[in-house]
KENU-491143 format. One record per residue (C-alpha): residue number from 1; x, y, z. Coordinates in nm, 2 decimals. Example, Ala and Ser with C-alpha at 12.3 -4.5 7.8 and 13.67 -1.06 7.14 Angstrom:
# residues 2
- 1/1.23/-0.45/0.78
- 2/1.37/-0.11/0.71
***
This chain:
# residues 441
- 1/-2.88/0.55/-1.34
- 2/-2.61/0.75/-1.17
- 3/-2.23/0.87/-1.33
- 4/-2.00/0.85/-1.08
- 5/-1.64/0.98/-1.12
- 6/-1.32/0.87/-0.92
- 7/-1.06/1.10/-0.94
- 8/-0.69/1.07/-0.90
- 9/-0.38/1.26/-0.89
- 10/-0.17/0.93/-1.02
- 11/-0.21/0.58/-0.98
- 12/0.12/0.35/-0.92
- 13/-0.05/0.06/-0.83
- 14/-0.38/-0.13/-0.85
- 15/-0.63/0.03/-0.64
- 16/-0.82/-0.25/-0.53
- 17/-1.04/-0.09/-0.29
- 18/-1.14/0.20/-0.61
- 19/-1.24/-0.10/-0.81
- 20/-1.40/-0.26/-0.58
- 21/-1.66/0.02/-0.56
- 22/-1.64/0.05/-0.90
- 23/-1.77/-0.30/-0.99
- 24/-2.04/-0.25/-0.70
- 25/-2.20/0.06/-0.83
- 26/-2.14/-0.07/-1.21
- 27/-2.36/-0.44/-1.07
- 28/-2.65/-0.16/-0.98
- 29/-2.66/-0.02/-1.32
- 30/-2.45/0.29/-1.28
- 31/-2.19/0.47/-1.51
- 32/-1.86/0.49/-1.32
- 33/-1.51/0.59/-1.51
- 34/-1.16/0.72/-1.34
- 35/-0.93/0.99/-1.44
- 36/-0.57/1.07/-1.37
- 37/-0.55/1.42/-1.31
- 38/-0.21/1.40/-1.36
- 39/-0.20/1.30/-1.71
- 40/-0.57/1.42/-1.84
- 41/-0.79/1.73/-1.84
- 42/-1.05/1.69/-1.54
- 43/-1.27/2.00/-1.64
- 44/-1.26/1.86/-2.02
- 45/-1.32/1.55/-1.88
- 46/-1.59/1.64/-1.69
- 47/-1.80/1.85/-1.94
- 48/-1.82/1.51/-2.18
- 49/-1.91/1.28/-1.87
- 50/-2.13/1.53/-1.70
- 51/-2.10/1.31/-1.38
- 52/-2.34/1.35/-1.11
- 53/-2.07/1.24/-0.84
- 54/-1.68/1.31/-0.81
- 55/-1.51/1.05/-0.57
- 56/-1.19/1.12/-0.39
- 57/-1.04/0.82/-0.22
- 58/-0.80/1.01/0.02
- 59/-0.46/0.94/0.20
- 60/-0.33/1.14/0.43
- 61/-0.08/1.40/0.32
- 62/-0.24/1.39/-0.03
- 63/-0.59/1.49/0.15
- 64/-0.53/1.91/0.05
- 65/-0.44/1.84/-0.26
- 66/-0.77/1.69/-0.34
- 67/-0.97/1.93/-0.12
- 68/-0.81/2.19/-0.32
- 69/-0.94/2.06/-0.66
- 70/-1.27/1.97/-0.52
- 71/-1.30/2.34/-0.44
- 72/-1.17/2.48/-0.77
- 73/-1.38/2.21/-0.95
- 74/-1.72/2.29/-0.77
- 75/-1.68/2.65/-0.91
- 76/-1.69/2.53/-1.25
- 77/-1.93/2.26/-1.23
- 78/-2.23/2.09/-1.06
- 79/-2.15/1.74/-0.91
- 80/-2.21/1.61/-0.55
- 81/-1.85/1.53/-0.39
- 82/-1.76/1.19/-0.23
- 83/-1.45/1.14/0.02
- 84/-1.36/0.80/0.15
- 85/-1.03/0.64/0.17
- 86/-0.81/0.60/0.50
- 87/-0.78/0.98/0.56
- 88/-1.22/1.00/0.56
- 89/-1.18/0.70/0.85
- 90/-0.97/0.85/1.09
- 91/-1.05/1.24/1.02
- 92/-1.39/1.24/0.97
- 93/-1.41/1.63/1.04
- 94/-1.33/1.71/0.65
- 95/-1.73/1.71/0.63
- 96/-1.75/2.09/0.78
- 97/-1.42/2.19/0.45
- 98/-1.60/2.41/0.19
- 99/-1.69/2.19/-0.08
- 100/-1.77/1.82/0.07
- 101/-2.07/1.70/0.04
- 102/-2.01/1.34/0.18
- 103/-1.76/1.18/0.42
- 104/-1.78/0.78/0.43
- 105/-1.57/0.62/0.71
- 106/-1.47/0.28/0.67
- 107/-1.59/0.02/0.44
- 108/-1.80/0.22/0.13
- 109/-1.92/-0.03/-0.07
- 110/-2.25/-0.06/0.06
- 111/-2.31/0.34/0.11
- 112/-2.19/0.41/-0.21
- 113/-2.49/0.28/-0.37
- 114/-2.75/0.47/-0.16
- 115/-2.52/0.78/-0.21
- 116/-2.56/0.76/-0.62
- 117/-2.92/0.66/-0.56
- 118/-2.99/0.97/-0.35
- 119/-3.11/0.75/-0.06
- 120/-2.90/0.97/0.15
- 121/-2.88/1.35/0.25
- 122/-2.54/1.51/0.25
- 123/-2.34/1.39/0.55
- 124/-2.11/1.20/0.73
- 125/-2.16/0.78/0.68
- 126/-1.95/0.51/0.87
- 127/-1.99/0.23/0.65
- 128/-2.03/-0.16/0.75
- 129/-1.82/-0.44/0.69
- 130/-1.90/-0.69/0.47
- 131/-2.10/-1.01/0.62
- 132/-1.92/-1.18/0.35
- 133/-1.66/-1.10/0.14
- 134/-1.73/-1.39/-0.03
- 135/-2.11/-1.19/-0.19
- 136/-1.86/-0.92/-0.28
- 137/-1.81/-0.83/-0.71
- 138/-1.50/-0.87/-0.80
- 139/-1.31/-0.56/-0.86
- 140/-1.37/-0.37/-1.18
- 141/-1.03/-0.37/-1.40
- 142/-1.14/-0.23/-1.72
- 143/-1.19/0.07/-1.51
- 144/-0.77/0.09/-1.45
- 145/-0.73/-0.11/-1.77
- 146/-0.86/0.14/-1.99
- 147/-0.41/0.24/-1.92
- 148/-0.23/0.01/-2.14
- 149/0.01/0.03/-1.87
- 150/-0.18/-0.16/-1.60
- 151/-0.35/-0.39/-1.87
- 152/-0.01/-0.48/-2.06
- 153/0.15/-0.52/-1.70
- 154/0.21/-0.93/-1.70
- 155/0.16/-0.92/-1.31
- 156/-0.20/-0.83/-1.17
- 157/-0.29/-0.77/-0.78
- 158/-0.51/-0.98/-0.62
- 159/-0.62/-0.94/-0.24
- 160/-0.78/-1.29/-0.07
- 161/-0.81/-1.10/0.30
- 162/-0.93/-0.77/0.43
- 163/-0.72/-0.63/0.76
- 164/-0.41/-0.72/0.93
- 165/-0.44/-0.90/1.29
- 166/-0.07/-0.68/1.41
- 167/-0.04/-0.32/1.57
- 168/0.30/-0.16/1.45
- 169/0.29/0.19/1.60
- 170/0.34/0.36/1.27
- 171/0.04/0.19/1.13
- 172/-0.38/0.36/1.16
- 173/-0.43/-0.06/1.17
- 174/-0.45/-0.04/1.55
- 175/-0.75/0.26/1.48
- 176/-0.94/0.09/1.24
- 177/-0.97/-0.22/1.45
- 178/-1.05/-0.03/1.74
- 179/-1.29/0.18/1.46
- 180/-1.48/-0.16/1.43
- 181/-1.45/-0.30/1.75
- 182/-1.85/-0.39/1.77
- 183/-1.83/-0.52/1.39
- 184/-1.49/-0.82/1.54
- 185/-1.67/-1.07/1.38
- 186/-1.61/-0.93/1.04
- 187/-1.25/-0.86/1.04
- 188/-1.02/-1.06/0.94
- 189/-1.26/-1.23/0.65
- 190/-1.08/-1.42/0.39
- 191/-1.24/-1.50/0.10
- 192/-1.25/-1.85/-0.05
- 193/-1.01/-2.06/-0.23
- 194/-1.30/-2.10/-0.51
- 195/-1.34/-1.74/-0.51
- 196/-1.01/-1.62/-0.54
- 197/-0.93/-1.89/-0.83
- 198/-1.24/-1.82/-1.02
- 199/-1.13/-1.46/-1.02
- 200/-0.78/-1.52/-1.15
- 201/-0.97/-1.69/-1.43
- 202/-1.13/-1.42/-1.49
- 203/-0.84/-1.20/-1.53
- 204/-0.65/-1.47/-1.74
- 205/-0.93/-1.46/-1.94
- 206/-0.95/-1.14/-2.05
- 207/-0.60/-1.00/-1.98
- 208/-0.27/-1.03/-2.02
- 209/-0.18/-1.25/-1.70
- 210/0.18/-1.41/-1.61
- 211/0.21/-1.36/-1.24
- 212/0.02/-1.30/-0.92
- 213/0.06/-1.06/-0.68
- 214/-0.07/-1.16/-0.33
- 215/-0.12/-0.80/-0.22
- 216/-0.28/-0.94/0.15
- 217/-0.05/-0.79/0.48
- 218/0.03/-1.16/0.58
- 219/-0.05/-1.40/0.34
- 220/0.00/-1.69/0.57
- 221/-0.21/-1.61/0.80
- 222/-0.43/-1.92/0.82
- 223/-0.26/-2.28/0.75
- 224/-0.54/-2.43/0.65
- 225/-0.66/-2.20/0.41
- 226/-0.31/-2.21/0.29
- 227/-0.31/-2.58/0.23
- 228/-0.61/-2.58/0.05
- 229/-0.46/-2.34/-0.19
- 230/-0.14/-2.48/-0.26
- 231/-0.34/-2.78/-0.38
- 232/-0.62/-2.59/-0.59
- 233/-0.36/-2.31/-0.68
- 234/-0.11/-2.59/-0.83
- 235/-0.42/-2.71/-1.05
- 236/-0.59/-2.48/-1.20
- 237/-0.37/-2.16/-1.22
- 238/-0.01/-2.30/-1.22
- 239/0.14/-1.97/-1.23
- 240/0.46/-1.78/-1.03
- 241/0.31/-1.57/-0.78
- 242/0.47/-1.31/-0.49
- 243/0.35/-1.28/-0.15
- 244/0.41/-1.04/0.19
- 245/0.44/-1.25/0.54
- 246/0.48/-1.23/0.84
- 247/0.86/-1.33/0.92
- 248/0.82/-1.50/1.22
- 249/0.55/-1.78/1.11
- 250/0.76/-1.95/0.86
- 251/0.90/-2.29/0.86
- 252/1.02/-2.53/0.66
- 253/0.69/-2.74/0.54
- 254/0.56/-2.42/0.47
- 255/0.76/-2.29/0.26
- 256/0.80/-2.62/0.04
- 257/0.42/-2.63/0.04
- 258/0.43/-2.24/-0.12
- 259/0.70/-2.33/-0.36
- 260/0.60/-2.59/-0.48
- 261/0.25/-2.40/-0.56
- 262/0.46/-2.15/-0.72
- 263/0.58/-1.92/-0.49
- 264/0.86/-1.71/-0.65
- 265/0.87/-1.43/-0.46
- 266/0.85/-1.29/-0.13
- 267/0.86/-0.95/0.03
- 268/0.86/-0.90/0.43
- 269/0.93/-0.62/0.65
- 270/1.21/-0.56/0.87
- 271/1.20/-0.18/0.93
- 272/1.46/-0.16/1.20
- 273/1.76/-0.40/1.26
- 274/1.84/-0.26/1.60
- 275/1.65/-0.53/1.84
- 276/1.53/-0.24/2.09
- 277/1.41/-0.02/1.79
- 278/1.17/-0.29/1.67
- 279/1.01/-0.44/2.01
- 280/1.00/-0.04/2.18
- 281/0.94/0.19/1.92
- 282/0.80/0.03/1.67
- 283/0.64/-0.29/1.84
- 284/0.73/-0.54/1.60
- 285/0.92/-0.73/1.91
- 286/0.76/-1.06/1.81
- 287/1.09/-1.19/1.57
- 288/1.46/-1.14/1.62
- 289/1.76/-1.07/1.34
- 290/1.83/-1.42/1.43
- 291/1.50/-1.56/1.26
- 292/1.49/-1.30/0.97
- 293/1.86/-1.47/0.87
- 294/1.70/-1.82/0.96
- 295/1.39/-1.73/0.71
- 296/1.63/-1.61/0.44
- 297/1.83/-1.87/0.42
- 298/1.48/-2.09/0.41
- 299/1.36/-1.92/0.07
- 300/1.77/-1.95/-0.08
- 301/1.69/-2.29/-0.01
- 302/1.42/-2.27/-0.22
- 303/1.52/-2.05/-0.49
- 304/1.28/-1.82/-0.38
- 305/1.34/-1.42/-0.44
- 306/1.35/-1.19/-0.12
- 307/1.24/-0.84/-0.08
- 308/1.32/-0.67/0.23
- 309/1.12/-0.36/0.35
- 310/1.32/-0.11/0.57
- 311/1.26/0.20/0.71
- 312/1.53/0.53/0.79
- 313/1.45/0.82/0.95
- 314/1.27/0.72/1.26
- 315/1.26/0.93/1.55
- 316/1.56/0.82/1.77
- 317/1.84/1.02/1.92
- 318/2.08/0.86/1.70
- 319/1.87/0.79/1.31
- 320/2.16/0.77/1.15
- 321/2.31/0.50/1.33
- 322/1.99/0.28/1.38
- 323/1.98/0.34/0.97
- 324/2.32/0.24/0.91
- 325/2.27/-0.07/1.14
- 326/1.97/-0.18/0.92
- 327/2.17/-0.15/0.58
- 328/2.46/-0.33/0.73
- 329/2.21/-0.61/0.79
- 330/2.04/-0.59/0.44
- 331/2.45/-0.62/0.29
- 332/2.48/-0.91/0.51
- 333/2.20/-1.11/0.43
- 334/2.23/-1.01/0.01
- 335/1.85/-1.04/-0.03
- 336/1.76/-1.00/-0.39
- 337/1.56/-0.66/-0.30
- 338/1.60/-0.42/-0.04
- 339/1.34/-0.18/-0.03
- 340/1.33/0.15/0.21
- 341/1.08/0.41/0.28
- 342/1.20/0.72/0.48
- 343/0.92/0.72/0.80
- 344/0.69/0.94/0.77
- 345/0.49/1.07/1.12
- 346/0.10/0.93/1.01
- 347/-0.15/1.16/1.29
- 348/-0.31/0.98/1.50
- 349/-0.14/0.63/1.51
- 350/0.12/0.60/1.85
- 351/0.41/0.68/1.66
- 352/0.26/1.01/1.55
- 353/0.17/1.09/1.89
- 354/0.53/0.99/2.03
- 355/0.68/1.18/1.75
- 356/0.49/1.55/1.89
- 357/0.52/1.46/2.23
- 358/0.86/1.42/2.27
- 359/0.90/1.76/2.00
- 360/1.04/1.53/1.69
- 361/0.82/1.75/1.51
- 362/0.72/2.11/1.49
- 363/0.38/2.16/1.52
- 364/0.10/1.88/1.46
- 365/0.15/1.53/1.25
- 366/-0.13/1.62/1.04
- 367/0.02/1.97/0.93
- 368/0.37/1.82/0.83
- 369/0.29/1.51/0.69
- 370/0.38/1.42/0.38
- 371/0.24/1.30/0.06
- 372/0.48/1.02/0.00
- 373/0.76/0.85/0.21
- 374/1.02/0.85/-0.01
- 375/1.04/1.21/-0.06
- 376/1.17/1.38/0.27
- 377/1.17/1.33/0.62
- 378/0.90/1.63/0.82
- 379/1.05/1.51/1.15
- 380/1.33/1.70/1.36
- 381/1.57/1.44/1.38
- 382/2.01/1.50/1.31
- 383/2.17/1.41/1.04
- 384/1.84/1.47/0.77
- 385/2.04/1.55/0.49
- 386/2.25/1.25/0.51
- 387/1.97/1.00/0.57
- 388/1.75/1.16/0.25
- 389/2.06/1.08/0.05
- 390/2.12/0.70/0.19
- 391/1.74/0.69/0.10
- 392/1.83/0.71/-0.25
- 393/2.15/0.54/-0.31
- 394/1.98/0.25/-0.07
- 395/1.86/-0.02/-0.34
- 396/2.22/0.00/-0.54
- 397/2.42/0.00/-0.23
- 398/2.26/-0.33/-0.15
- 399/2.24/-0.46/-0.51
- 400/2.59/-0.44/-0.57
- 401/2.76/-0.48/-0.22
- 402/2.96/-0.14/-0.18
- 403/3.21/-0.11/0.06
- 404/3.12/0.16/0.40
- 405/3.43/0.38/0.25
- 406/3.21/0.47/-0.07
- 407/2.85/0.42/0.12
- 408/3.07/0.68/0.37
- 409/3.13/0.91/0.04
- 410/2.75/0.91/-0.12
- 411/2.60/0.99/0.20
- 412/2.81/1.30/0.25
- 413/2.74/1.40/-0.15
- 414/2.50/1.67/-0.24
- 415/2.22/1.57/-0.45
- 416/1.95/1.77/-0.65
- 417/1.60/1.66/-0.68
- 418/1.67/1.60/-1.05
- 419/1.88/1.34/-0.95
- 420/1.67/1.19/-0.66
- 421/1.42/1.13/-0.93
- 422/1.66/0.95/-1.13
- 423/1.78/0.75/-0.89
- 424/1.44/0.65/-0.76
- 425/1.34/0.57/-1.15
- 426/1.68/0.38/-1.21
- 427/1.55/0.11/-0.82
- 428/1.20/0.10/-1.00
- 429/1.38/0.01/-1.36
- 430/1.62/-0.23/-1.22
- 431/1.35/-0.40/-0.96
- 432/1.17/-0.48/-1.23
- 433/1.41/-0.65/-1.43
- 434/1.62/-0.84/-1.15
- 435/1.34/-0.89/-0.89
- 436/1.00/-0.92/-1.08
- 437/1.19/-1.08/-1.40
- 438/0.96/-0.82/-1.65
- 439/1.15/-0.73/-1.94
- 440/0.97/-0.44/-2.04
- 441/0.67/-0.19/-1.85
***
């Protein structure tokens, strides 16, 4: 029996993927436990566990930080290192960094085994996709549970499809489907309606459980998998639940089917409200403004809750305008959340390779990328100060309608990070209460 460790920095949300891997090594009769590194003492940590294994699931712009510790940590103590995550997939060349012992690419849930069994030398592994998803455990939540507050949390994640069909240039999606490319008869796997229920059975089960969160990239992607849930969803579970779709597959029967299963909630992505912004640069050309209003109005109809996505800071002549065009659009339509990121330049996908061709940034992607898009903008683009601060007065400028004379006023303000922190604490505090309906964490 192996002791495997995952380690990480902080976790917002459920890591599905992490616990995934967890409950697969844990079904072989392995030791696996999680720390925060932000909140505990790793090398404390470390000399009670004695792991054999540290695991590092990496995203890029946190993938130094991590390389960092691995190297500090491997001074101290004697494990063999384990990198996966998105950042492993697409820069596979973090084998030859001091320190890393293995690199998997892609799906880890079978190589993670042989790894911990010492099946396999030190190396670099691309990993299979499951035949089924289906023969998959169930992720391992007392391994994120052992936090009271991801048990106590009254909404739980739950993922019913692997991959995402769509190719937004800001997005690695395009890579990893290209990645698997011989394995095309394995993407876009859903599990079954049987499978999915029985596992929010489970959960009720054992946890506190109010609401579901559909965490899948389209949830509607296949109607007749969505038919047969509506019906076996309505029976056995009964409970609100909060999905992501695609904007421009909606209609009417649809959506009466979802709310009557107990649909509550729904978040989609606009990004851009100018039309040439989403079709050119970001390729989302396959909806208009005109059907985004036409889908909003559809879940009013229904009582159900919107969340918009958005996205400032893009790499356009003019980023302040295209921004101020999408808020504009978000005040108009009064969705019940509007949610923005400012863009962050991922290496590697076509926006990050438009964004150093045509000198949006200084140097490579991959050096000025950061760990978090609602921090800063890396790129070279006018008008960065007032688009950071737009970034953070976003939410409550939407929430509570202000007029373009103050919106005018709080972009030209100065503010500290002390303050961007509040503010981005205050959109979490009030999402929560107004959007999710949690009165407490």
């Amino acid at each position: 029996m192996g002791k495997f460790l995952f380690v990480e920095k902080r976790i917002r949300n459920e890591k599905l993927g992490l616990m995934t891997l967890a409950a697969v090594l844990k079904a072989n009769g392995h030791d696996v436990q999680l720390i925060q590194t932000q909140f505990e003492d790793i090398d404390q940590y470390i000399i009670d566990f004695s792991p054999d294994f540290l695991g590092y699931s990496l995203m890029t712009g946190d993938h130094d930080f991590f390389l960092d510790l691995n190297r500090k940590l491997k001074k101290k103590h004697s494990f063999s290192s384990v990198f996966g995550g998105p950042h492993c997939t697409f820069f596979p060349e973090i084998i030859a960094e001091n320190g890393v012992d293995f690199v998997v690419q892609g799906a880890g849930e079978e190589i993670i085994c042989q790894i911990v069994t010492n099946t396999l030398m030190p190396g670099l592994y691309k990993g299979n996709l499951s035949e089924n998803t289906n023969l998959l455990p169930h992720p391992d939540r007392d391994i994120i549970y052992k936090y009271n507050n991801f048990r106590e949390n009254p909404i739980k994640n739950i993922i019913t499809m692997r991959d995402c069909p769509y190719n937004c240039s800001y997005c690695y999606n395009h890579l990893w489907n290209k990645f698997y490319k011989n394995q095309k008869n394995k993407l876009f796997q859903r599990r079954s309606v049987e499978n999915v229920i029985n596992e929010i059975e489970k959960i009720r089960t054992h946890y506190p459980l109010e609401k579901i969160n559909f965490i899948d990239d389209n949830f509607i992607f296949d109607r007749a998998w969505i038919k047969e849930f509506c019906q076996t969803y309505k029976k056995k579970i009964g409970l609100p639940f909060l999905i992501s779709v695609r904007i421009n597959l909606l209609n009417d029967d649809l959506v009466a089917s979802l709310y009557d299963a107990g649909l509550e909630m729904v978040n989609f992505a606009l990004e851009s409200a100018t039309p040439a912004v989403q079709k050119d640069l970001l390729n989302r050309g396959n909806f208009s403004n005109e059907s985004v209003k036409q889908s909003i109005a559809l879940f009013k109809k229904y009582g159900i809750r919107v969340r918009m996505q958005n996205m400032i800071g893009l790499p356009l002549p003019d980023p302040l305008k295209d921004a101020l065009s999408t808020l504009k659009f978000n005040l108009e339509n009064q969705v019940e959340d509007s949610w923005v990121s400012l863009y962050q330049p991922y290496p590697r996908t076509k926006l990050g390779i438009f964004c150093e061709d045509q000198g949006y940034i200084s140097g490579s992607c991959l050096e000025n990328c950061s760990d978090s898009f609602f921090n800063e903008t890396r790129l070279d683009i006018p008008d960065k100060e007032k688009l950071y601060r737009l970034q953070k007065w976003w939410y409550l400028i939407v929430r509570y309608n202000l007029p373009q004379e103050l919106i005018d006023i709080l972009i030209h303000l100065p503010i500290n990070k002390r303050q961007a922190e509040h503010l981005l604490n205050l959109r979490f505090e009030m999402s929560k209460k107004h959007f999710y309906g949690l009165k407490n964490d």
